[in-house]
VEXDREN-2710 file (C-alpha; in Angstrom, 1 decimal):
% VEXDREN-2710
k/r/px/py/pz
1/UNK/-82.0/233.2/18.6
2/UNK/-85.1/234.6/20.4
3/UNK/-87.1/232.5/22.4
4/UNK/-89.8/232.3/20.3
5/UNK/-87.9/231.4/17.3
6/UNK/-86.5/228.5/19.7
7/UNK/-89.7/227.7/20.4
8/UNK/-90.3/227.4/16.8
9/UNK/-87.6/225.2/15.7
10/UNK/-88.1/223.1/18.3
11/UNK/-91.5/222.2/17.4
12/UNK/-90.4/221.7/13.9
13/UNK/-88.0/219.3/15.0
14/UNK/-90.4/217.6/17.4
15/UNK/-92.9/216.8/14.6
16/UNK/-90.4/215.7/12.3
17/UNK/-89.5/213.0/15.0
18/UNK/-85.8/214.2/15.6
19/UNK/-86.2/215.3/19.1
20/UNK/-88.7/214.4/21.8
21/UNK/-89.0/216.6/24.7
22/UNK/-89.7/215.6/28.7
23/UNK/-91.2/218.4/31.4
24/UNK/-88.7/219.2/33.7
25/UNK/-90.2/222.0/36.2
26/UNK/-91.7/224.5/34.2
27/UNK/-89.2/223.5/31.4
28/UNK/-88.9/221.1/28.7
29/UNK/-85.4/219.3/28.1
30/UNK/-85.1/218.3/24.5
31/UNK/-82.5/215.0/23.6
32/UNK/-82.3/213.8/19.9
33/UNK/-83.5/210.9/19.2
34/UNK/-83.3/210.4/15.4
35/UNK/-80.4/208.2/14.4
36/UNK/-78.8/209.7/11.4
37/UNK/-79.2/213.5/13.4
38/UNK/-77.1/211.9/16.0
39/UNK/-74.4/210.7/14.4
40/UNK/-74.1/213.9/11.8
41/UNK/-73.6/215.8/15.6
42/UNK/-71.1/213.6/16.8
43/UNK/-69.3/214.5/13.6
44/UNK/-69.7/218.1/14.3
45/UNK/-66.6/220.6/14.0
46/UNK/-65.9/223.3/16.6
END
């Protein structure tokens, strides 16, 4: 994906409450924090 549509999905998952995001330099780092997102990635298949 482009940067922008990163951007994008990012604030989509932001305002749905799944991820949260904390400055880090002139960068953001994203974690999950929604529950059922979390466990559906630790299900994930490579």
């Amino acid at each position: 994906m482009k940067d922008p549509a990163v951007s994008q999905a990012l604030g989509l998952l932001r305002a749905a409450g799944v991820v949260e995001g904390d400055k880090d330099g002139r960068g953001v780092r994203y974690r999950v924090v929604d529950d059922a997102s979390t466990e559906l990635l630790k299900h994930r298949v490579l």
